[in-house]
C-alpha positions in Angstrom: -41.6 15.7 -25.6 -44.2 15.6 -23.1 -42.2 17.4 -20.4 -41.8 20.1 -23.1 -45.6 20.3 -23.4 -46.0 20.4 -20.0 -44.0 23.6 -19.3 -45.6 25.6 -22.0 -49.1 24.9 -21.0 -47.2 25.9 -17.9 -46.1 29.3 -19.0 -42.6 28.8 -19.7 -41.5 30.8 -22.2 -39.9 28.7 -25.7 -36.3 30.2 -24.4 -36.5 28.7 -20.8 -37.9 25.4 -22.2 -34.7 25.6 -24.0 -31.8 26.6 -22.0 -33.1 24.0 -19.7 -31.7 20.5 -19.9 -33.5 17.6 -19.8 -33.3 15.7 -16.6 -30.8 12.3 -17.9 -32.1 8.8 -16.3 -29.7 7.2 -14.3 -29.2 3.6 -14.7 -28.0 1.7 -10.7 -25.2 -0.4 -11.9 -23.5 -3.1 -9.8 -20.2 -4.6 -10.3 -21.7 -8.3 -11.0 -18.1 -9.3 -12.1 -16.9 -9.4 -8.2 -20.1 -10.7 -7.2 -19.1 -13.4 -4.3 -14.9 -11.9 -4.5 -15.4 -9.2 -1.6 -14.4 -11.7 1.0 -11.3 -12.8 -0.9 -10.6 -9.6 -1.8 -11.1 -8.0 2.0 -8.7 -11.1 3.1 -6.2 -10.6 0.6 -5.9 -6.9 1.8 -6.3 -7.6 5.5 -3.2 -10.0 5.3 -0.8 -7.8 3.7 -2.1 -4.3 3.2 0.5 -3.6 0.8 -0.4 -5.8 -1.9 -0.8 -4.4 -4.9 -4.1 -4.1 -7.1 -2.2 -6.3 -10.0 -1.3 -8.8 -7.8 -4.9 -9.6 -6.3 -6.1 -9.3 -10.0 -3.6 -11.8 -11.1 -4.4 -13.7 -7.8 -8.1 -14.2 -8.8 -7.8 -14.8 -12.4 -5.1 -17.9 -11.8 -6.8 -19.0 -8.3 -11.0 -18.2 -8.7 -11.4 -18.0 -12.6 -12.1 -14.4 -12.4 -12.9 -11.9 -14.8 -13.3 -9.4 -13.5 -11.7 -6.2 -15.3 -8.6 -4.3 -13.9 -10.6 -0.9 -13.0 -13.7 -1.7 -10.5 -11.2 -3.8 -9.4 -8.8 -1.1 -8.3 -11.6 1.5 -7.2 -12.7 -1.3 -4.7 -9.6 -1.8 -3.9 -8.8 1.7 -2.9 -12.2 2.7 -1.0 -11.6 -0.7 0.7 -8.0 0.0 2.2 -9.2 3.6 3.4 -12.1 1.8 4.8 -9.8 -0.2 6.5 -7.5 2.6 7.9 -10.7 4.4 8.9 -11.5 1.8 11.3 -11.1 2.5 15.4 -7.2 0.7 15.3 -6.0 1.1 11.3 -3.6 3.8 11.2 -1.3 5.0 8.3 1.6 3.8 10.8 0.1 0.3 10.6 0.4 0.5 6.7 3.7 -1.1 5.1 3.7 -2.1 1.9 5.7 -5.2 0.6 9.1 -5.4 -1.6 8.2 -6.5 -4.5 10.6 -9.3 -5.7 13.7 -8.5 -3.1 14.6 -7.8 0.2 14.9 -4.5 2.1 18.0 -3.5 1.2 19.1 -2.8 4.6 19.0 -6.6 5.2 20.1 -8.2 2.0 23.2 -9.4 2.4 26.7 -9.0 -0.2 
């Protein structure tokens, strides 16, 4: 209300008060649920870059007690493993993902 005020003791006309929008407050927010997990979580990643998001979820619910919930989970994840190829020696060549559950099938044997 009292930015309203403002801009008509301003001059602003009752139609360009109103077509403009009022300025929204934005609230910092940090992810206090992986608050002292980074390392694990950079480890876990640096030892096998494939791993997948569910599996270092499931990882530090069963081994660390953590709660933390699937989504900021999996954006770290992500800006985490591009940080990682962005660095002076990670490559997309350097990148192979993991079978889950079975062998290559160039090496599994009849």
């Amino acid at each position: 209300m009292e930015a309203i005020r403002r801009d008509f003791d301003a001059g602003m006309s009752e139609r360009a008060i109103e077509r403009e929008p009022p300025a929204r407050k934005k609230i910092p927010r940090e992810p206090t649920a992986m608050n002292g997990l980074h390392a694990i979580i950079d480890a876990m990643i640096e030892a096998n870059p494939g791993i997948g998001t569910a599996m270092i979820w499931q990882h530090l619910a069963d081994y660390y007690g953590a709660t933390v919930a699937y989504h900021p989970l999996r954006r770290y994840v992500v800006r985490r493993r591009a940080d990682m190829l962005s660095l002076p020696g990670g490559s997309r060549s350097s990148f192979h993902p993991s079978p889950t559950g079975s062998a290559p099938a160039a090496s599994r044997t009849v």
